[in-house]
C-alpha positions in Angstrom: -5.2 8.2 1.2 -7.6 7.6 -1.6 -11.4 8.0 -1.1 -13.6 5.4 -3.0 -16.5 7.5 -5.2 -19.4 5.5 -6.9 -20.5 6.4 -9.9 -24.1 5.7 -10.9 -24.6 3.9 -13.8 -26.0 6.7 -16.0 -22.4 7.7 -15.7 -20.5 4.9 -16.1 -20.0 6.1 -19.7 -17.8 8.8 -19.1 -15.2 6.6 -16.2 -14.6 4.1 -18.9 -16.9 1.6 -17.3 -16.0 2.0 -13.8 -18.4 1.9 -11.2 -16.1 3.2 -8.5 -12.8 5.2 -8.8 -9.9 6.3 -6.1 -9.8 9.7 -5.7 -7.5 11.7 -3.6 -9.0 14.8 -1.8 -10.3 15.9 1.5 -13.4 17.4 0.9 -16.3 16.5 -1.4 -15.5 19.7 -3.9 -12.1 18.8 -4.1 -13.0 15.1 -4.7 -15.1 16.0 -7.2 -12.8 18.1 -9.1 -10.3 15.6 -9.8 -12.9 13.7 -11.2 -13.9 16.0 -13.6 -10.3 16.6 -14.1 -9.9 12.4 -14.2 -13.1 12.3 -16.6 -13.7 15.4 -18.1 -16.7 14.8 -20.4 -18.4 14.5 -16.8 -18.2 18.1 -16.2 -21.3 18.9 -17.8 -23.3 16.2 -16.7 -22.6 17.5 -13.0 -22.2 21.2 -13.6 -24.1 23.9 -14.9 -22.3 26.5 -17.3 -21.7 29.0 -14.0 -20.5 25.8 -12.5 -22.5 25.1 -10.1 -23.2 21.7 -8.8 -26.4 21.0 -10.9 -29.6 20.6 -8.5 -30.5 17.1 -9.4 -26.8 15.7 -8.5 -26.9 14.3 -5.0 -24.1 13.9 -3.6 -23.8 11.1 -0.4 -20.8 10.8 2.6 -21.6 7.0 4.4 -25.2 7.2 2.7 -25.5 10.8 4.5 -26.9 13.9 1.4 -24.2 16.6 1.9 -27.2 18.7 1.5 -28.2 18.1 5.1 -24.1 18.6 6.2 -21.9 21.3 4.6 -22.8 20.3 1.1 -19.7 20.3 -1.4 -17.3 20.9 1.8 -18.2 18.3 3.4 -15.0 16.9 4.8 -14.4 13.2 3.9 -11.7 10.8 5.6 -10.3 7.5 4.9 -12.3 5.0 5.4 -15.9 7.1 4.0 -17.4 6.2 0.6 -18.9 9.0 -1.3 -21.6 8.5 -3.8 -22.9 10.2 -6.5 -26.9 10.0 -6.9 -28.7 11.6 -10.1 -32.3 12.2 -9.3 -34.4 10.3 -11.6 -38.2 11.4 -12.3 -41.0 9.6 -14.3 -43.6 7.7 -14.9 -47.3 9.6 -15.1 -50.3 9.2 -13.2 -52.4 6.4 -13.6 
């Protein structure tokens, strides 16, 4: 069954405009491959040249970091939404 991923929109750009696609896997790595597979000009926004899951890519099970779980195998079921999160820095001091 199909697991719904959001897709910030800083990415939008590279899923044709889509702010959520089905994906079929059963753990967040494998989710996130056929996405990159799916959209490939992702790849290097989300992956380092080693490729490595770049450090400012959160990734989120039901609003839960897979940082704090099993990070990219984290399991994910039907019925779980999985969001991707770029950090985002800036502004200055005042």
């Amino acid at each position: 069954m199909p697991i719904p991923l959001r897709i910030p929109t800083a990415l939008r750009g590279f899923t044709d405009g889509l702010n959520q696609v089905e994906l079929e896997g059963a753990t967040v790595r494998e989710l996130l491959k056929s996405l990159t597979q799916t959209y490939p000009d992702l790849t290097t926004h989300l992956y380092d040249d080693e490729g490595t899951l770049r450090s400012f890519v959160n990734v989120f099970v039901d609003n839960v970091n897979v940082k704090s779980l099993n990070g990219q195998d984290t399991e994910v079921k039907p019925g779980q939404t999985v969001t991707l999160v770029p950090a985002i820095a800036g502004g200055g001091p005042r």
